[in-house]
C-alpha positions in Angstrom: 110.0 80.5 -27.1 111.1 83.9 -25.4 107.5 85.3 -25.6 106.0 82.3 -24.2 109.3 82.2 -21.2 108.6 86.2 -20.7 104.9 85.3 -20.6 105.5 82.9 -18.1 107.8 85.0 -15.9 105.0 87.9 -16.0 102.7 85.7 -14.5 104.6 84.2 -11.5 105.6 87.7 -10.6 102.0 89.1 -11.1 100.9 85.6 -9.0 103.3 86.5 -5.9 102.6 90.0 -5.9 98.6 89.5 -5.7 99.5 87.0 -3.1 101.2 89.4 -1.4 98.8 92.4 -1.7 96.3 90.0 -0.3 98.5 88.8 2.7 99.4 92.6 4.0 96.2 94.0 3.0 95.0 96.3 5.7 92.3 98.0 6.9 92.1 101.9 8.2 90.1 102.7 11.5 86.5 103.8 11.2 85.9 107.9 9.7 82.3 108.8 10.2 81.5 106.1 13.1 77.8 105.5 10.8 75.9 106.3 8.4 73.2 108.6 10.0 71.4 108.2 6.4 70.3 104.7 7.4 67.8 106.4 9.9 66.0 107.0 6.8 65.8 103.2 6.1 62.2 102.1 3.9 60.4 100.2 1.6 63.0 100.4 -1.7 65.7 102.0 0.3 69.1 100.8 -1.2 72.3 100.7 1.0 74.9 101.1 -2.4 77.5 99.0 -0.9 78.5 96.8 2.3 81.9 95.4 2.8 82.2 92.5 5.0 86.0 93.7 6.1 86.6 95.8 9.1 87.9 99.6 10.4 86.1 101.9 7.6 84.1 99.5 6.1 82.0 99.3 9.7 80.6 102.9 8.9 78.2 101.7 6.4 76.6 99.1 8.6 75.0 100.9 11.3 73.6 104.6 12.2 75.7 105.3 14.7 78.2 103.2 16.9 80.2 104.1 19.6 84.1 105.1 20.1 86.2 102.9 21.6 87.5 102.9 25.0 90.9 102.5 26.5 94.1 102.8 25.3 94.2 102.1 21.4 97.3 99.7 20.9 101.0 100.9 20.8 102.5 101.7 17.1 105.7 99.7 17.2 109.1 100.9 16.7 111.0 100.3 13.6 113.7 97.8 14.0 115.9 98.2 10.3 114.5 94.6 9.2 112.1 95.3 6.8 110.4 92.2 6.3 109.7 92.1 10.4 108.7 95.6 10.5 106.3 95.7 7.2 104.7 92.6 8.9 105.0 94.3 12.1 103.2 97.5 10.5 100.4 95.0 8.9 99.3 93.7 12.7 99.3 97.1 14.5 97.4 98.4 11.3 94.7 95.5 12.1 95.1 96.1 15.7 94.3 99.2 15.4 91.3 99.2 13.0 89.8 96.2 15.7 90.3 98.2 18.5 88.9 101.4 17.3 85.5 99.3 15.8 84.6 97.6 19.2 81.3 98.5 19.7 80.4 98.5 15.6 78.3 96.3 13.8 81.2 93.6 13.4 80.5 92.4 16.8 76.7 91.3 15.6 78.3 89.0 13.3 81.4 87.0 15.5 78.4 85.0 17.5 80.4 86.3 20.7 78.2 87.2 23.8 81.3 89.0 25.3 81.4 91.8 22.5 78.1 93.4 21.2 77.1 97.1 18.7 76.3 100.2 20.7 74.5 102.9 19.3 76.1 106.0 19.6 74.3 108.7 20.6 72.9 110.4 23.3 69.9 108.9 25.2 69.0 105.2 24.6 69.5 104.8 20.5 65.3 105.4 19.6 65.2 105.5 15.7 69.1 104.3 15.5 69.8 101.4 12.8 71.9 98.2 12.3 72.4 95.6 10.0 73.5 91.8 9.5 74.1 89.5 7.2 71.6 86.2 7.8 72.1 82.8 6.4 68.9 82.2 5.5 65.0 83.2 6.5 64.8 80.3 9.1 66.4 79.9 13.1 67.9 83.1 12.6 67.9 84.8 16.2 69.0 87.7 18.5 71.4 88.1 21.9 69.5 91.0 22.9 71.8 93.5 25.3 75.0 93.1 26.3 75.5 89.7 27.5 79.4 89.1 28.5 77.2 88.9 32.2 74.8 89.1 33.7 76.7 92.8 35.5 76.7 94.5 32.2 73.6 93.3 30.7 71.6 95.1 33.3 73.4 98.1 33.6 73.4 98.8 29.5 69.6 99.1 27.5 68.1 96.8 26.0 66.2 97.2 22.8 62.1 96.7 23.7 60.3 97.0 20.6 61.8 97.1 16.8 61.3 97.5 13.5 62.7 94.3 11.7 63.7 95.1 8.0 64.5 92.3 5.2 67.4 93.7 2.5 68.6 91.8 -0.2 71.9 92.4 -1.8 71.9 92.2 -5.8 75.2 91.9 -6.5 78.6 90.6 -4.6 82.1 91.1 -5.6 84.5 89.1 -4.6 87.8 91.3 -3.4 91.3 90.0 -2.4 90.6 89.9 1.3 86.7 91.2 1.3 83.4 90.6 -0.2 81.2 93.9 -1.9 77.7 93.6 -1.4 76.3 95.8 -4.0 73.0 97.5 -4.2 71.4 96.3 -0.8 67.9 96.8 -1.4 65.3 97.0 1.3 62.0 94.5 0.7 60.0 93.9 4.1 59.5 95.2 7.5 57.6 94.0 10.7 57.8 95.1 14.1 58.0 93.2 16.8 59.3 93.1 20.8 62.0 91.3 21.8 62.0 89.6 25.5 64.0 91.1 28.2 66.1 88.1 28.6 69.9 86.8 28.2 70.8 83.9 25.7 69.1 83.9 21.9 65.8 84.0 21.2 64.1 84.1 18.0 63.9 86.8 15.7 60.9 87.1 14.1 61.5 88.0 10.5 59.1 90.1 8.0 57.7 88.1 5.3 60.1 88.1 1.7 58.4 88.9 -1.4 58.3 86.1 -4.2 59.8 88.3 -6.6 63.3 88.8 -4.9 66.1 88.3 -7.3 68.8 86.4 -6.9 72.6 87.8 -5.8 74.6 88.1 -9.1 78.0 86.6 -8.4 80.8 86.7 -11.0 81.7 83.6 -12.3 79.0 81.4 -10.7 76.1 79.3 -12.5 72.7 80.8 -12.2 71.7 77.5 -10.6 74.5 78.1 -7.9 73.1 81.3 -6.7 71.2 82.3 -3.9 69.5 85.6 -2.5 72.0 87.2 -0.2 70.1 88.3 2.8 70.2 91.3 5.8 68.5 92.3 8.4 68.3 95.8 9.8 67.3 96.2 13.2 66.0 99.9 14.2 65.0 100.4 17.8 61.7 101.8 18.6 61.3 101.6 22.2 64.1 100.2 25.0 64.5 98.5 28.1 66.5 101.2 30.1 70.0 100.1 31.7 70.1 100.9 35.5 73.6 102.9 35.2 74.0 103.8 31.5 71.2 104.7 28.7 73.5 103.3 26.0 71.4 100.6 23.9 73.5 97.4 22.8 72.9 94.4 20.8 75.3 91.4 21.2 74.9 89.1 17.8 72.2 88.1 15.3 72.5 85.3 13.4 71.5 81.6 13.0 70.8 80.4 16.3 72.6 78.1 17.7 
């Protein structure tokens, strides 16, 4: 009977400190700000890991992206309470890692006009590389540009021409506050031009192989599972911005 009470006391405690951990989870700001590998992107090029979180786990997603601008937000003072201030220290952590990954590849996936990626280096991003996660091969489209107005859309490139590449993940862990997509495996390419225009439009995807596997899930039926699908957009030619050459992309996803 005092196993089976201590048991039972190990448990809770283990319960409400992976609670916890999960709650104050954070996130550091980006490091490398890309993966200038992903130029490199083929048939049978494999991405090892994606993590859908945000700060450092933006590097992974794109070629380049560019710093932040501004004034990053204020670290706040310690007030003795340390409940308030480890909370406290959990939003500016968050704050912080947000604010630093603006422009990164995150902003392709919050289906907000008003934020977008931007490649970051210099000239107009020819040969520079993001990726998104897709619902599905059908009414999956683009906001092309930077389209919080019509002010900024204009004055920022636009990516012309692009290589379209279909990735499949073959594995995905499920983490206390993230999901790992493991193994992201490149399968398909077209190219295609996108129109020079605000609002979605379609984006024509490259045809999937029959022989994609499905995304291995722990703990779910084979019958449950689906293939876990990306898109990597590399720009081959642009529209060019009439004040700034830096190329942007607001979201991809299902279209609306």
């Amino acid at each position: 009977m005092k196993k089976l009470s201590l048991l039972v006391l190990v448990l809770v405690f283990t319960s409400i400190a992976v609670v916890l951990y999960g709650q104050f989870t954070t996130v550091e700001p980006p490091k490398t700000y890309g993966n200038p590998d992903l130029r490199n992107i083929k048939i049978g090029y494999v991405i090892p890991e994606l993590c859908d979180g945000g700060g450092k786990y933006n590097d992974a997603w794109s070629s380049t992206f560019l710093k932040a601008e501004g004034k990053p937000p204020v670290k706040p003072e310690p007030t003795g309470d340390e409940d308030a201030d480890m909370q406290a220290e959990y939003e500016y952590a968050w704050a912080l890692a947000n604010w630093a990954s603006m422009y990164s590849a995150q902003s392709l996936r919050d289906n907000n006009p008003e934020t977008c990626w931007v490649e970051g280096v210099k000239g107009t991003g020819i040969g520079e590389v993001v990726i998104a996660p897709i619902p599905g091969l059908k009414n999956i489209g683009i906001r092309n540009g930077f389209q919080k107005n019509a002010d900024l859309y204009n004055k920022n490139a636009r990516p012309k021409k692009i290589k379209v590449w279909l990735l499949a993940a073959e594995r995905k862990n499920l983490g206390e506050a993230f999901d790992f997509f493991i193994n992201v495996k490149t399968y398909a390419v077209r190219e295609t031009e996108l129109k020079d225009a605000m609002g979605w439009q379609e984006l024509p995807l490259p045809v999937a192989p029959a022989n994609v596997p499905k995304t291995q899930v722990s703990g779910m039926n084979a019958q449950d599972l689906t293939v876990q699908w990306f898109v990597a957009i590399q720009i081959v030619s642009v529209y060019p911005g009439s004040k700034w050459e830096d190329c942007c992309i607001s979201d991809i996803g299902e279209m609306k």
